[in-house]
C-alpha positions as CSV (number, residue, x, y, z in Angstrom):
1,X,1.2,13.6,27.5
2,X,-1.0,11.4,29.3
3,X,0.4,9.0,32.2
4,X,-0.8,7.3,35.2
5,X,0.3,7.8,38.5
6,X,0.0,6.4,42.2
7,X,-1.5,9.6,42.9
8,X,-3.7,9.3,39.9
9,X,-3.7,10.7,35.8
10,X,-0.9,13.2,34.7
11,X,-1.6,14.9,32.0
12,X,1.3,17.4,30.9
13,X,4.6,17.7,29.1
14,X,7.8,15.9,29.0
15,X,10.4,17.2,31.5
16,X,13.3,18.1,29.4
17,X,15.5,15.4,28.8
18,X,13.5,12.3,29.5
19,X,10.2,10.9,29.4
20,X,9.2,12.1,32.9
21,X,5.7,13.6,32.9
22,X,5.1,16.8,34.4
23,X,1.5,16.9,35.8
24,X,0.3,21.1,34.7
25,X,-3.2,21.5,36.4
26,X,-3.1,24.9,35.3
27,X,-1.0,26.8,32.2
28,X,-0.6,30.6,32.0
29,X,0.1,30.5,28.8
30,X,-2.4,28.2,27.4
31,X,-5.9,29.6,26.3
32,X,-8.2,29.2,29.4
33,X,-10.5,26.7,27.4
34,X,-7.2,24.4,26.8
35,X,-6.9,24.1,30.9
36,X,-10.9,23.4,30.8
37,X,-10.5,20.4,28.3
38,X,-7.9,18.8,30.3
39,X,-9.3,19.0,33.6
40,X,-12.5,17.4,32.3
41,X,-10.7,14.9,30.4
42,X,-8.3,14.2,33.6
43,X,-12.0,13.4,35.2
44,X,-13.7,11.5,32.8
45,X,-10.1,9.0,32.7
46,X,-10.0,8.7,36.6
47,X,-14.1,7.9,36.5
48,X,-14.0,5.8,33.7
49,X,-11.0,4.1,34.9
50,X,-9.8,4.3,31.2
51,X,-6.2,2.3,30.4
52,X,-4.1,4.7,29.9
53,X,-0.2,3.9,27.8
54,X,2.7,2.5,29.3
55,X,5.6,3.3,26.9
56,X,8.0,0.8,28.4
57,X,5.1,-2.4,28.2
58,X,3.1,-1.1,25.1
59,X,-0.2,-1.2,27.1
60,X,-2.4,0.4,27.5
61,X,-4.7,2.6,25.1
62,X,-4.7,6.6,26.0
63,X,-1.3,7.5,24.7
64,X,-1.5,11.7,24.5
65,X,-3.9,14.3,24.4
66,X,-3.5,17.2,21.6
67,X,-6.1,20.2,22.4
68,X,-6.2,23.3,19.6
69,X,-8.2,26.4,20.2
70,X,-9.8,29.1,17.7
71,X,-9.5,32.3,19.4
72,X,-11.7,33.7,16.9
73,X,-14.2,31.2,17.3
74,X,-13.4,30.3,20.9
75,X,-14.2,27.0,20.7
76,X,-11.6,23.9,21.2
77,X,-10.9,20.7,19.6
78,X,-9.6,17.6,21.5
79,X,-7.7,14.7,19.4
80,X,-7.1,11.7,21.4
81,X,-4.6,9.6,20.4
82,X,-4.6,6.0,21.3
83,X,-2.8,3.0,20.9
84,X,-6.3,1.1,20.0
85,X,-9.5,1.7,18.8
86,X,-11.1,0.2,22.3
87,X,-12.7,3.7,23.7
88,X,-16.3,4.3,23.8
89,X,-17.5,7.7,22.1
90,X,-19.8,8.2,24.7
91,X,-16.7,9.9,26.3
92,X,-16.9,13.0,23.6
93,X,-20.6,13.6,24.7
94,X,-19.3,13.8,28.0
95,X,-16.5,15.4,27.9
96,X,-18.4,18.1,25.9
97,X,-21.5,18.6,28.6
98,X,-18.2,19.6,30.8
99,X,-16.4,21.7,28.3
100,X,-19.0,24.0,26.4
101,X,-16.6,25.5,24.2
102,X,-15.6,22.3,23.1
103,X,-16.9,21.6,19.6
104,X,-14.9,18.9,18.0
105,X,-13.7,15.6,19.4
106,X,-11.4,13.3,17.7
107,X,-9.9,9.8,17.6
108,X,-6.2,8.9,16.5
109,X,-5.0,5.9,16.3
110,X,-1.5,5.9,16.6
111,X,-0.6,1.8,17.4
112,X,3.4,2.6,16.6
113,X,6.1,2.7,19.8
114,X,8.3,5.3,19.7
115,X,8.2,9.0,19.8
116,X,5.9,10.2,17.2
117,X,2.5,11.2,18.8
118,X,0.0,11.0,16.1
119,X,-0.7,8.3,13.7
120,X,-1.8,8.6,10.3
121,X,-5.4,7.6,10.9
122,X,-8.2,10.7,12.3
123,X,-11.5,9.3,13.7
124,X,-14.2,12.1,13.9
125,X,-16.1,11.7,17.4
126,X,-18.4,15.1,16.2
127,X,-19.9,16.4,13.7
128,X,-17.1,19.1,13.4
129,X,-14.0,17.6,12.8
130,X,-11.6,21.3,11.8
131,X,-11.4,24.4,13.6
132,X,-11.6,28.2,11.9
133,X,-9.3,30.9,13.1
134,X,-9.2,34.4,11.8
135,X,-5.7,36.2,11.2
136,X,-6.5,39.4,10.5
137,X,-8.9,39.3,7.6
138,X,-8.3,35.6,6.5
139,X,-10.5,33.1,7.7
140,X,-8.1,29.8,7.6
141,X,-9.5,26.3,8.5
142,X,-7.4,23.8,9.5
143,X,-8.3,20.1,10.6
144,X,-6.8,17.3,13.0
145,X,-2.9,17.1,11.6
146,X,-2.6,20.4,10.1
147,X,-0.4,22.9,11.3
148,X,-1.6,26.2,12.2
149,X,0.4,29.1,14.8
150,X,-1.2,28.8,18.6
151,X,-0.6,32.4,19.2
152,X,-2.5,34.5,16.3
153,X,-2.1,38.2,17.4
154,X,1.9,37.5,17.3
155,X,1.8,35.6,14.2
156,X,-0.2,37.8,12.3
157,X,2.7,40.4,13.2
158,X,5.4,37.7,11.7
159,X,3.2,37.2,9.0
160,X,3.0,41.1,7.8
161,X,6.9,41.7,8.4
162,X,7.7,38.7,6.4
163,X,5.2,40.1,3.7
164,X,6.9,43.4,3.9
165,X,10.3,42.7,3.7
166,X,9.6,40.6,0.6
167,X,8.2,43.7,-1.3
168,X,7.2,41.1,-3.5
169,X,5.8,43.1,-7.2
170,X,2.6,42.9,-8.9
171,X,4.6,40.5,-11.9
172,X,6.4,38.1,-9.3
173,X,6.3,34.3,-8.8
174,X,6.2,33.3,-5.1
175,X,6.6,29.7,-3.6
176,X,6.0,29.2,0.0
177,X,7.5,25.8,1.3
178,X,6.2,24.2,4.4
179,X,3.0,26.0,3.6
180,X,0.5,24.5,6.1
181,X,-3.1,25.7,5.5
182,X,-1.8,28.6,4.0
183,X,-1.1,31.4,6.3
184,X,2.1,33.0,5.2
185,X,1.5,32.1,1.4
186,X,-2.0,34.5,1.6
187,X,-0.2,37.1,3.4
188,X,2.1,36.8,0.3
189,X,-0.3,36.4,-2.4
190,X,-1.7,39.9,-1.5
191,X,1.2,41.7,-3.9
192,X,2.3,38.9,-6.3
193,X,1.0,37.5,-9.8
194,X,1.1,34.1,-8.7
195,X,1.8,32.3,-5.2
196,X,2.2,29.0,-5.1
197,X,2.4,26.7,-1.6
198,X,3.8,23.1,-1.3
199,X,3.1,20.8,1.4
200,X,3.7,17.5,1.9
201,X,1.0,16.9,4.6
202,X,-2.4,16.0,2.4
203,X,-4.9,17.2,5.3
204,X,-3.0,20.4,5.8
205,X,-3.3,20.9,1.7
206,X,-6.9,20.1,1.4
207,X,-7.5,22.9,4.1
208,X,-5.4,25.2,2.2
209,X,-7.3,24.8,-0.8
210,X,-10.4,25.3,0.5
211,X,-9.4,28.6,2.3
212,X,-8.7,29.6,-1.1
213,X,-12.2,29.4,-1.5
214,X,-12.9,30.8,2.0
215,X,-11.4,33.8,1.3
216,X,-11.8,33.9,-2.4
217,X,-7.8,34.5,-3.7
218,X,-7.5,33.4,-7.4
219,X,-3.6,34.0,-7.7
220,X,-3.0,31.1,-5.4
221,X,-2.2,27.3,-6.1
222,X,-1.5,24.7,-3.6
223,X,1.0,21.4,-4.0
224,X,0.9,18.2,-2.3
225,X,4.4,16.4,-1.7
226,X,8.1,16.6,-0.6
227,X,9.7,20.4,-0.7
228,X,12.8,19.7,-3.1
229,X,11.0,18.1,-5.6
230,X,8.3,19.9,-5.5
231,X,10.0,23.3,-6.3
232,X,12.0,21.7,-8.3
233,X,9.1,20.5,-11.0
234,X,7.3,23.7,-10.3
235,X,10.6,25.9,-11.7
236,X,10.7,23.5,-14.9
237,X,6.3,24.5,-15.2
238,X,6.8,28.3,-14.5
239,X,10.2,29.0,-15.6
240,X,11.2,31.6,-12.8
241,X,10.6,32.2,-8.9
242,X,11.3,35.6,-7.7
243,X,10.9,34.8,-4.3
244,X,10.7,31.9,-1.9
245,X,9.8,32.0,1.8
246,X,9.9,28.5,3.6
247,X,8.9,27.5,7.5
248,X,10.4,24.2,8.0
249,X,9.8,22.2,11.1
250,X,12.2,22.3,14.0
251,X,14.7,20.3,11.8
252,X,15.2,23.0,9.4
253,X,15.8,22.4,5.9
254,X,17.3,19.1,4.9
255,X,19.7,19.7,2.1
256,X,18.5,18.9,-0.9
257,X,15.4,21.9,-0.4
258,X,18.0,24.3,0.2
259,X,19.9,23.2,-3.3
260,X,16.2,23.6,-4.4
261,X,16.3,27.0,-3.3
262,X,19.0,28.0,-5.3
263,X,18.6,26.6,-8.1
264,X,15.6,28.4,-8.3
265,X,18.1,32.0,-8.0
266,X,15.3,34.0,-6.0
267,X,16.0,37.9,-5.7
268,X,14.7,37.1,-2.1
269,X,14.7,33.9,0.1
270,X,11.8,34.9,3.5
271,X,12.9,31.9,6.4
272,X,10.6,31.4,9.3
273,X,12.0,29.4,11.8
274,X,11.1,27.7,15.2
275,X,14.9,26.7,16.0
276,X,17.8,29.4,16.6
277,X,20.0,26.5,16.2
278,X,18.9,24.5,12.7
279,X,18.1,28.4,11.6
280,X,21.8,29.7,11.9
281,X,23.0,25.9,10.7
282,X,20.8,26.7,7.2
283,X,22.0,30.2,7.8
284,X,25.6,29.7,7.5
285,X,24.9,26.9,4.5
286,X,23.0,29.9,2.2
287,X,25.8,32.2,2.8
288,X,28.3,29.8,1.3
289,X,25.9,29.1,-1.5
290,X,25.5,33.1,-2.1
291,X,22.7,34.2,-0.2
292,X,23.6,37.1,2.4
293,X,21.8,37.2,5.3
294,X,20.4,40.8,5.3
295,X,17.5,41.4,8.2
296,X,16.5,39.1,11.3
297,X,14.0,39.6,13.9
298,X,12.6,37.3,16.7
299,X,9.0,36.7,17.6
300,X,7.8,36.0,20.9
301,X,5.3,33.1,20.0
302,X,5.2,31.6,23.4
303,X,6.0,34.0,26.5
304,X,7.6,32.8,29.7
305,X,9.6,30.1,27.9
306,X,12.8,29.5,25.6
307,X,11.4,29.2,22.5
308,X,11.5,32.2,19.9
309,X,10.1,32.2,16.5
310,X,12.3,34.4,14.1
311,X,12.3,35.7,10.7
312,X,15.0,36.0,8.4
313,X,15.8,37.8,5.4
314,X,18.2,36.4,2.9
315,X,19.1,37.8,-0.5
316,X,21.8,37.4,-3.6
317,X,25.0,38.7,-2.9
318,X,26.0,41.4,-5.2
319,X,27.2,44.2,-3.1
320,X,27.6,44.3,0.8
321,X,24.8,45.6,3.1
322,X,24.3,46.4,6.5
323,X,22.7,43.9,9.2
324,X,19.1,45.5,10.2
């Protein structure tokens, strides 16, 4: 989050609770090149004099700053999201002889109040607009508005339990909801017939698709649009799902995709979740619905904080089974 200050730019997170900008000069658990792209952009606003937002007039043009990293690649990409379109691109030129690992530079424009930081809109400042990390042996672009896990050696771990505990056969139907550019639903293809991943974000789909090609699967098919109906159309094509994993956003699964789920009557349902709380809310609601819980583990995505990614194993009841 970008603010200004009497003591000049903030540039940091929320303070939990309000809308109190915390200024972080420098993060232990950001990659180093993150720290080096906000310094320089901190700079470049203070010399520039640039306007940044005020939430409570709706002036102003910088509203946030989003930086990604490719640990593979180590290179970063900045998306700048303002209110307006009124910022010269000189400033990617120069925020780039500052930064040298910083290869992509982009505008959004984001010209709504309210809480949501980026708009629907993606400028490219540079020539590269997406970013490659490698996961193991999968090369997975992703561009501006496409979700992708910051911390790769500790998702590649959540990625090959949740692979595991699937045990997915060579004759199975997968569907992976919430599939981003596709990193769980390759790490699932590996064992299955046919894997199929539904997204409702179009950028993040047309990066999954073309990682299809990037790492040259031919057992996997992606799906633009909403979860629920989605799965719902693809059980009426195919006719069966054997198993469906799903990585909602902090909100967890609204209702109707979890009567999706079932409906579907997987031998295995694989949950990845970024909220304890909506995660044992969808928990409880499965085990109503006849879906024991039957193996959990937490991931450590982001050390030194609260948050916790965790896996979760849920399958049919038909006899009782110990808790792993």
């Amino acid at each position: 989050m970008l603010r200004r200050a009497r003591r000049g730019v903030l540039a940091g997170i929320y303070r939990p609770g309000t809308h109190q900008v915390v200024d972080i000069g420098e993060c232990p658990v950001h990659h180093p090149l993150i720290n080096q792209v906000v310094a320089a952009l901190r700079a470049e606003i203070e010399a520039r004099e640039l306007p940044v937002y005020d939430e409570r007039s709706h002036e102003g043009a910088l509203r946030y700053a989003v930086v990604r990293v490719s640990a593979w690649q180590k290179r970063a990409q900045l998306i700048l999201v303002s209110r307006t379109g009124a910022l010269a691109t000189d400033l990617a030129r120069a925020l780039q002889r500052r930064v040298r690992g910083l290869a992509s530079v982009v505008l959004n424009l984001n010209p709504e109040p309210g809480n949501a930081i980026l708009g629907r809109r993606f400028v490219p400042w540079t020539k590269e607009a997406s970013l490659v990390e490698r996961i193991g042996d999968l090369k997975l672009r992703s561009r501006p508005g496409a979700f992708l896990q910051a911390n790769v050696p500790v998702a590649r771990k959540l990625y090959d339990t949740a692979a595991a505990w699937a045990e997915i056969g060579p004759e199975e139907v997968v569907a992976d909801l919430y599939c981003g550019v596709g990193a769980l639903t390759f790490h699932l293809a590996a064992g299955a017939r046919r894997v199929y991943g539904i997204e409702e974000v179009e950028p993040a789909v047309l990066d999954a698709r073309e990682n299809v090609r990037l790492n040259g699967f031919h057992n996997l098919r992606f799906r633009c649009g909403q979860a629920a109906t989605e799965l719902a159309a693809l059980l009426e094509e195919v006719g069966r799902i054997d198993v469906v994993a799903l990585n909602p956003p902090r909100k967890g699964a609204d209702e109707e995709t979890r009567r999706a789920i079932v409906a579907c009557r997987p031998r295995a349902v694989v949950y990845v979740s970024c909220d304890p709380g909506t995660l044992a809310r969808d928990l409880a609601w499965f085990a109503g619905h006849g879906y024991a819980l039957r193996r959990v583990r937490g991931f450590d995505m982001f050390p030194q904080t609260e948050h916790v990614e965790t896996l979760a194993l849920l399958e049919p009841v038909v006899a009782a089974a110990p808790l792993q």
